[in-house]
N, C-alpha and C positions, 0 to 999 in steps of 0.2 A: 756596805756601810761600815766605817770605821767605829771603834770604842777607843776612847780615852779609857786606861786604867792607870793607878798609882799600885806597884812594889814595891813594899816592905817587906824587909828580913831581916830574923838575928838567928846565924846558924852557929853553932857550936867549936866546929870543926873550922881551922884555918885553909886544909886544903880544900874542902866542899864550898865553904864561905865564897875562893876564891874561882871555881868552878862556877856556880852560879854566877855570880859577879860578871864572870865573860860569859856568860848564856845571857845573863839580861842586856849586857850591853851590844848584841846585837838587833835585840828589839827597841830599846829606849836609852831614855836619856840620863844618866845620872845626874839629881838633884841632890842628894844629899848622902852619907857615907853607904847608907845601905838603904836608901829609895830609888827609885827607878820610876819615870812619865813615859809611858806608851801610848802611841796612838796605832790601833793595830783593829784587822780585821778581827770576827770571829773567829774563821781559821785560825789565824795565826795566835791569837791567843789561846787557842787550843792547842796549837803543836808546844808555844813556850810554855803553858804549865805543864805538859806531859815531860819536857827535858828538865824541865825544874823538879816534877817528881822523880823521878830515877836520881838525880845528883840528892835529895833531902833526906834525911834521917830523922822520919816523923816522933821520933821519943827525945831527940833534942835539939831539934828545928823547927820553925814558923817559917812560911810566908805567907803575907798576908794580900788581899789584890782588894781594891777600893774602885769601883767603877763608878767613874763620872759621867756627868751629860754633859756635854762641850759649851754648853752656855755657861755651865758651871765651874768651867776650865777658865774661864776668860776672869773670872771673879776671884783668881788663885794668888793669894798678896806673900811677898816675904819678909823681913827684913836683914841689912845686912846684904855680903854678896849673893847679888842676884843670879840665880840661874836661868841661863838662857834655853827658852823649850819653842824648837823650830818643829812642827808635825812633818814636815817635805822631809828632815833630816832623818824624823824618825821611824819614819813607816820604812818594812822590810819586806 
């Protein structure tokens, strides 16, 4: 069974920042400069937070994970350029 979850982060550091940044983008999607839409096993969200904690420096980094229910997903509005969130693209 798959989880939809939403990352957010605001990390301190430009090279950690951009580290992260390519660790999430081969779980999800970038929505917005520092959000990230995964649709991902348990596993697999477990191996991404574990890489996400080794790259964070918890005394001047967030991130933050928002788990959705997929009916809940579907109810996701934006305005403006729309982002396009494909789950076939996104699962790793």
């Amino acid at each position: 069974m798959k989880q939809f979850v939403v990352v957010a982060y605001d990390v301190a550091d430009d090279r950690r920042r951009r580290k992260i940044s390519k660790t999430l983008e081969q779980y999800g999607v970038r929505c917005n400069e520092s959000v990230f839409e995964c649709l991902l096993t348990l596993a697999k969200i477990g191996k991404m937070k574990q890489k996400l904690l080794k790259l964070t420096n918890d005394k001047e980094d967030i991130i933050l994970y928002y788990y959705l229910c997929l009916p809940c997903t579907m109810k996701r509005e934006s305005i403006g350029r729309k982002p396009s969130f494909n789950p076939e693209i996104v699962e790793v």
